[in-house]
N, C-alpha and C positions, 0 to 999 in steps of 0.2 A: 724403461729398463732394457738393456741392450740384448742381443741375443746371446745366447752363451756357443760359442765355437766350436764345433763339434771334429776327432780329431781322431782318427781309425789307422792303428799299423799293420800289415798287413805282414807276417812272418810265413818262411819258407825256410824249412831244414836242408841246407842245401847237398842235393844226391842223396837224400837222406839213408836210404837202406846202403847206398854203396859208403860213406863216411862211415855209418856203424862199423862196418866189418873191416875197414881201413884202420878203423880205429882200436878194433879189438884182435884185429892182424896186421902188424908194422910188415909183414913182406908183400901184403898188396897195396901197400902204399907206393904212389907215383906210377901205378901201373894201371890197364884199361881193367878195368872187372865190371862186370854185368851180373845182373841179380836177374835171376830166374829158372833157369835149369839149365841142364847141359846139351853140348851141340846137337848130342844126339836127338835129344826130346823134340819130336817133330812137331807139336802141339804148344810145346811152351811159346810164353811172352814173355818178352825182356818189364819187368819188375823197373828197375831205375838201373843206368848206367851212371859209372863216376864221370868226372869231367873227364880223364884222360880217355875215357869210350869213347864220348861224345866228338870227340875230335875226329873219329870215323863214322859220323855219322848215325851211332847207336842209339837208341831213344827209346822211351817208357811206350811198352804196349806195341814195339815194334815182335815179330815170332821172334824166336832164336833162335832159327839157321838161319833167317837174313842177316842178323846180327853177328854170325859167325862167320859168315860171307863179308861182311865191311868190317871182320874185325876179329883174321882168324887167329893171333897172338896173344886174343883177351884172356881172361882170366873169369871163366866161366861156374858162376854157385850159385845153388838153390835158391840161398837167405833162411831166415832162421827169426819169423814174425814175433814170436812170442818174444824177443829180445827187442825187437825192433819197436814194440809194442810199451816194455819196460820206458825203452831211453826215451821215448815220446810223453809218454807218462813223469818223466824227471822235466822237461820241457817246457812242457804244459804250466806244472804248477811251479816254475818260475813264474811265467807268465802271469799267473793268478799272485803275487806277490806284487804286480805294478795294477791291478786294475781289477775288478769286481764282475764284471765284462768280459769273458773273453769267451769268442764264439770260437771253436776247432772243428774247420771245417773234412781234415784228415789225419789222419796220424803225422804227417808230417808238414799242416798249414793253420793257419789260426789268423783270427782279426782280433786284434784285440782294442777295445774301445778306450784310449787318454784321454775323453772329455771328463774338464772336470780335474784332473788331476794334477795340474801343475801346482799348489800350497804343499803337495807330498811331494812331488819328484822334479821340476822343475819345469822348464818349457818340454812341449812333444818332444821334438827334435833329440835333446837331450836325454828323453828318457829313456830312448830308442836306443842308443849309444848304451847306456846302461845294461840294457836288457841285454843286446848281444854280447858283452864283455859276460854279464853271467854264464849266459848260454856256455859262453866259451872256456871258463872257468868252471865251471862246475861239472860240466858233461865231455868238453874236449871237441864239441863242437861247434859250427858255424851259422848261423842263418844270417839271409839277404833280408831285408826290411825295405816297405815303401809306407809310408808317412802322408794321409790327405785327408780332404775332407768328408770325402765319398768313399767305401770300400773299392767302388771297380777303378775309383784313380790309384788307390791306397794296391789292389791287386797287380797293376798295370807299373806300376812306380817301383814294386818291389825285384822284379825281372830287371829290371833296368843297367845294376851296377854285379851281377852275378859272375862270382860267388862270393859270398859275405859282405855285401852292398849295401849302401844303404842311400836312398833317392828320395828326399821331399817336395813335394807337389806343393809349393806353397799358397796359402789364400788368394785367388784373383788371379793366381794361371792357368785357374786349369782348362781354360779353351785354345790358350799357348802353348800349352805341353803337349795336347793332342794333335792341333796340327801340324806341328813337327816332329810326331809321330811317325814312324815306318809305317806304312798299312797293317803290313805283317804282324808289327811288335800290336796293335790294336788288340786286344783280348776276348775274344769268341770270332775270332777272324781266322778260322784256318788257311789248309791249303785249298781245299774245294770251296771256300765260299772267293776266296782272294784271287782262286782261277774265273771265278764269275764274275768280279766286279773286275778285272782285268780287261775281260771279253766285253763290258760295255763300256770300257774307257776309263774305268776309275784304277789310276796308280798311284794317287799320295790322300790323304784323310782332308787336304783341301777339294779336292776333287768333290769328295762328298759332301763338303759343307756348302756348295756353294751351288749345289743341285735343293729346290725346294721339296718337303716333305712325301708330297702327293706322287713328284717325278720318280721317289725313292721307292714308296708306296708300288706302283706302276710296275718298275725295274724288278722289283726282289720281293716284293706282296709285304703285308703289313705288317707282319712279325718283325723282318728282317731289317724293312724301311726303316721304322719307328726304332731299330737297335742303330744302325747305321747315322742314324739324323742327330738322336742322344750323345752314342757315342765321340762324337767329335766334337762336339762342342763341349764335351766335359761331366756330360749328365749321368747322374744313375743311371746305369741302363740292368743292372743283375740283380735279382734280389736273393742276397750269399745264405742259404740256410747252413746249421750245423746242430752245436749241442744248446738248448736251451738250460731256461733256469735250474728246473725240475723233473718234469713230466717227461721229456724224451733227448735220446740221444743219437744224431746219424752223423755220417760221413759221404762227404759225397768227393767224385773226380773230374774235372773237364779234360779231357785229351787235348793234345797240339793240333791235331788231324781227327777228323771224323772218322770212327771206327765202323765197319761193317758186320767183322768177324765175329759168331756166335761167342767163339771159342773163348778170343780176347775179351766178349762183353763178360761173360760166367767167368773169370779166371779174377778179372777186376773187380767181379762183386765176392767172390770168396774173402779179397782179403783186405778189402771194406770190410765185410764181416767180422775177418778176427779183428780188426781193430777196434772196433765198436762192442763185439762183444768182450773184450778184453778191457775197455774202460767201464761198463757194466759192471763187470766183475769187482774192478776197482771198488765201486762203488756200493757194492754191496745189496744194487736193485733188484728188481726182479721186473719183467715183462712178458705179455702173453701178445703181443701186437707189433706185424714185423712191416713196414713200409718199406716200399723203394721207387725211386722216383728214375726219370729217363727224358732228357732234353737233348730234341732232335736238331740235325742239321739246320734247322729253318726258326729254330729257338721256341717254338713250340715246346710244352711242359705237362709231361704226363705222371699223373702219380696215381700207384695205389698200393691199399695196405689188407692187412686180413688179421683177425683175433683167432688164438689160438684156443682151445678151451684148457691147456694146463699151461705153465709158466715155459717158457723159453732158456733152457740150462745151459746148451751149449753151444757151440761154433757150428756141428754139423747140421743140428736140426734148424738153427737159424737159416744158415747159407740155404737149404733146403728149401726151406719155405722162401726165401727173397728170389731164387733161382725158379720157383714154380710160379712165383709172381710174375718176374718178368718176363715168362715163356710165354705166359698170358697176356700180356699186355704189350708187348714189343710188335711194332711194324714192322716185318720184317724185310720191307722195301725201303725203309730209310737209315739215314747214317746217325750215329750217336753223337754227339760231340758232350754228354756227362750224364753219369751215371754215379745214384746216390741211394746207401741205403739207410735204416735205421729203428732204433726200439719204440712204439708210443705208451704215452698212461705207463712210465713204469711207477714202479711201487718198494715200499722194503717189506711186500708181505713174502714171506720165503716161499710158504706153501698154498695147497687148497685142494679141498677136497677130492677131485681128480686127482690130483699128481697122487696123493696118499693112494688111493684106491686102484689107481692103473700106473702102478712104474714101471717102466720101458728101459729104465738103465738108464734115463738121462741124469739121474742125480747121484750118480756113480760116476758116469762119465765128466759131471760139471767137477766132482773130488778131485777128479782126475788134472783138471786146467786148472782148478786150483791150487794143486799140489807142486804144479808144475811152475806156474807164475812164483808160487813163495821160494820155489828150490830155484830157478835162475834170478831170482833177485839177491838170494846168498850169495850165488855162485855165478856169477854173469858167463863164464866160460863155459860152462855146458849149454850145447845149442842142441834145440828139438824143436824139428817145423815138423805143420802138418802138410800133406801133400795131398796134390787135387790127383782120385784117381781118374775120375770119367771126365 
């Protein structure tokens, strides 16, 4: 019996928080906007910039007065998560209409598993094509798609044709697709790792392939090597977590560039947070157990989690707790290149003896997100973000 084909697309909302507000304000359309706060905000991180940002150079996770320095004509806002959270949420369960499968790795990235499905929707290829026409029809928006048999090809394939692309990796290229890869375009290849293999002669993904394992090993130690050897030749080299069947729900993000800044790591894990605690909610769980994980420049993977003793209600006391996790647990002599966090064991038990006995206002405060989700989902034009004070 033959093996059955296994067949992973890899969706990206493309600009995702800048398209929202493009899309729910026709006067920032065609124009550069940047999600994050205003010039003034000395602190802020640029959120997502639209394409037209990007063409000066603006990018996620860069501050906001460098961004306002490459790009002082922009069109400078908050964002407004709780909506951004909604149109993700409409997304998604498109998604879940072609496949049983589908891991969401962020509010705005998902893999969704086609093995198996061509008797329903016809070859991958095709279904992919489908999916985006929903996307596009039904919400007003665009996603780019990559198509393979691997997630990191299926991740790597999707960047390819941006914005609203769509790139198949077909069976039996994929150690062709790789090495006519750009270094760059490679996926865990930033700019400091890409200045290092620079520095010992490596400038195209043939370079690397034709160095043996041990040499790589030598050069860049065995994390790196072992991602480097994989990589080009086509192999798994990531293992993509997100939301599972049941038991738990996380979001994680890889940066372009390995981040240093405290500021940037806590700013990105807040609103990980609201999304994850926003599909939570969706779903009606409860969790008393908050994880967060951290994959350093060198691909090394650290993770730790902590049980709460009452249930977890809201956004702040989450962010709280994942934020005094990774205070704990971060090097703070190496560079991030992804940062992920997440609920475990949740449950639909609402209460527990604790929470009855010692309320704190979190289940006042959770009425409160949830009053708040039901009234922009009537009313999509009322925007309320929370804002990070410290």
């Amino acid at each position: 019996m033959a093996d059955i084909q296994k067949y992973f697309l890899h969706v990206d909302l493309d600009a995702f928080f800048a398209s929202v507000e493009q899309l729910d304000h026709p006067e920032y359309r065609g124009k550069p906007l940047i999600i994050g706060g205003k010039p003034t905000d000395k602190r802020s991180v640029v959120s997502t910039a639209s394409y037209e940002a990007r063409k000066y150079g603006v990018h996620s996770a860069m501050p906001i007065y460098q961004a306002y320095k490459l790009c002082p004509n922009g069109i400078f806002i908050p964002g407004n998560m709780k909506r951004y959270a909604e149109m993700s949420y409409r997304v998604m369960s498109i998604f879940h209409d072609f496949s049983p499968d589908v891991n969401q790795m962020s509010i705005d990235e998902a893999f969704i598993d086609l093995t198996g499905t061509e008797d329903l929707f016809g070859k991958p290829e095709d279904t992919a094509m489908k999916i985006k026409k929903r996307v596009k029809e039904e919400t007003g928006l665009t996603v780019s798609c990559g198509l393979a048999q691997t997630k990191y090809l299926a991740k790597i394939a999707s960047d390819i044709n941006k914005p609203d692309g769509f790139y198949f990796v077909k069976p039996g290229s994929e150690q062709d697709f790789m090495l006519n890869l750009p270094l760059k375009k490679v996926f865990g290849v930033g700019k400091k790792t890409l200045e290092n293999l620079n520095s010992h002669g490596f400038y195209t993904t043939r370079d690397i392939y034709e160095k043996q394992i041990e040499t790589l090993h030598f050069l860049f130690g065995n994390n790196m090597g072992s991602f480097l050897y994989n990589a080009v030749r086509g192999l798994e080299t990531e293992t993509f977590s997100g939301e599972t069947k049941s038991h738990s729900i996380s979001a994680e993000t890889t940066f372009s560039d390995d981040i240093y800044d405290i500021y940037t790591a806590e700013t990105t894990i807040l609103r990980l947070c609201q999304g994850v605690m926003f599909r939570l909610l969706k779903e009606n769980g409860f969790s008393k157990t908050v994880m967060i994980k951290i994959r350093y420049e060198d691909f090394t993977t650290v993770s730790i989690q902590e049980k709460s003793d009452r249930n977890i209600l809201t956004t702040d006391t989450f962010y709280s707790i994942a934020r005094q996790l990774f205070e704990k647990k971060y090097d703070y002599k190496r560079g991030i290149r992804l940062l992920g966090v997440g609920f475990e064991n949740i449950t639909d038990k609402e209460k527990d003896i604790q929470q009855e006995l010692f309320d704190d206002g979190s289940e006042k405060k959770q009425a409160v997100e949830r009053a708040i989700l039901k009234l922009e989902k009537k009313h999509p034009e009322i925007k309320i973000q929370k804002a990070r004070l410290l």
